[in-house]
C-alpha positions, 0 to 999 in steps of 0.5 A: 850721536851725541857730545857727552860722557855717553852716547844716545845716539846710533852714527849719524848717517847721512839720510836721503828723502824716503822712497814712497810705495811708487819709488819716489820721494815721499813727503818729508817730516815738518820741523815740528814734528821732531819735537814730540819725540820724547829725547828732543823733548828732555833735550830741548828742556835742557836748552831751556834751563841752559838759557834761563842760566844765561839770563841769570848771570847777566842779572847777576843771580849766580846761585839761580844761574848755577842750578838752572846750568846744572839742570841742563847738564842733567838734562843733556844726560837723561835724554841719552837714557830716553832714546836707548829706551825706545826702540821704534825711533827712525834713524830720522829721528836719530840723525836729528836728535843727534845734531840738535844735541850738539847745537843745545851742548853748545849753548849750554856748555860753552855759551853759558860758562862763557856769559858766566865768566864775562858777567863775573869780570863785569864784562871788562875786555880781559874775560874775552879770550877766557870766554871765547876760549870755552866757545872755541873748544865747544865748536871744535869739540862737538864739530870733532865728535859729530864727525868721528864720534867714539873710536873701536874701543868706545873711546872720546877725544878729550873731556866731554864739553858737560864738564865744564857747568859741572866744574864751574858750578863746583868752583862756584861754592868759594863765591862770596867766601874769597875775595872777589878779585881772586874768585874772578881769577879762579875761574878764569883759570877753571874756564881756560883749563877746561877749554883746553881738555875738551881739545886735548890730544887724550882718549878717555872711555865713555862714561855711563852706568853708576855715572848716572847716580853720581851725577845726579846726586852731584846736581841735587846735592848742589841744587840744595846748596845754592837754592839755600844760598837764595833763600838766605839772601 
């Protein structure tokens, strides 16, 4: 199961050692080897361009760090896409694509906005609470849906933690054409607003479907705009 606007993963069940032929426990999986299962693989890409994000902002090269975050987000999505396509994949495999999904979301969603707004605050005390309000959320967020996951009706809790890089990403186009102060408190405001939806006490139905198209055009549409913004720098 996984925490974004659409699931990829079957429950996650807790799973013993496997039984071999004899009846007794069989020799359990390396830790590696659940890296050449190919969702993990895109997974473990968006962790990549989720902390290259991260790396970015604390160099103050927002424009980079808003494609690499958007990136992730795509990533966090596609995954999804890969491990329905796979019909062979042990429920192992689905138990710990799962879990991992939630711990990359983590870092992506609510860690990366959170540098982001502490590095646009030129990490004054202020932009604490705003940056650890995001964090909170993403740890109650995920820890909630990794325990209930969708309801009987295909229904979340609250808004998916990926809206948040789609959100701010969106907020950063006014970078550079508002005053700097303002801008500072936009997303400050966009930051807590989002922190406070992820936990609200709403039900929203799974996104999926034509989502995929909107979503990826939204990523590219703005990963031209700001690799422009570079290139012009």
């Amino acid at each position: 199961m996984r925490e974004s606007n659409q699931p990829d993963e079957e429950g996650l069940r807790d799973i013993g050692p496997p039984a071999d032929e004899s009846g007794g426990e069989a020799r359990l999986p390396d830790i590696l080897s659940f890296v050449f299962d190919r969702p993990n693989i895109v997974t473990l890409l968006g962790l990549g361009s989720g902390f290259l994000a991260i790396y970015f902002a604390l160099n103050e090269n927002y424009p980079a760090a808003m494609i690499a975050l958007l990136w992730a987000v795509l990533a966090d999505w596609y995954d999804g896409l890969v491990a329905r396509s796979m019909a062979d994949r042990t429920d192992a495999q689905k138990q710990y694509g799962g879990h991992m999904d939630s711990l990359v979301d983590l870092t992506t969603s609510a860690v990366g906005p959170a540098i982001i707004l502490l590095s646009i605050g030129e990490f004054s005390l202020w932009f604490f609470p705003g940056a650890l309000a995001i964090v909170l959320a993403g740890v109650l967020r995920l820890a909630y849906f990794d325990t209930y996951g969708l309801d009987k009706n295909g229904a979340h809790a609250g808004l998916t933690i990926d809206n948040s890089p789609l959100a701010i990403a969106g907020v950063f186009l006014l970078y550079g054409f508002i005053d700097a102060d303002v801008f500072a408190a936009v997303l400050y405001v966009t930051v807590l607003v989002m922190a406070y939806l992820h936990v609200a006490p709403f039900r929203m139905e799974k996104l999926g479907g034509r989502w995929y198209y909107a979503v990826t055009s939204y990523v590219v549409i703005l990963t031209v705009v700001y690799a422009f913004n570079i290139w012009t720098e």
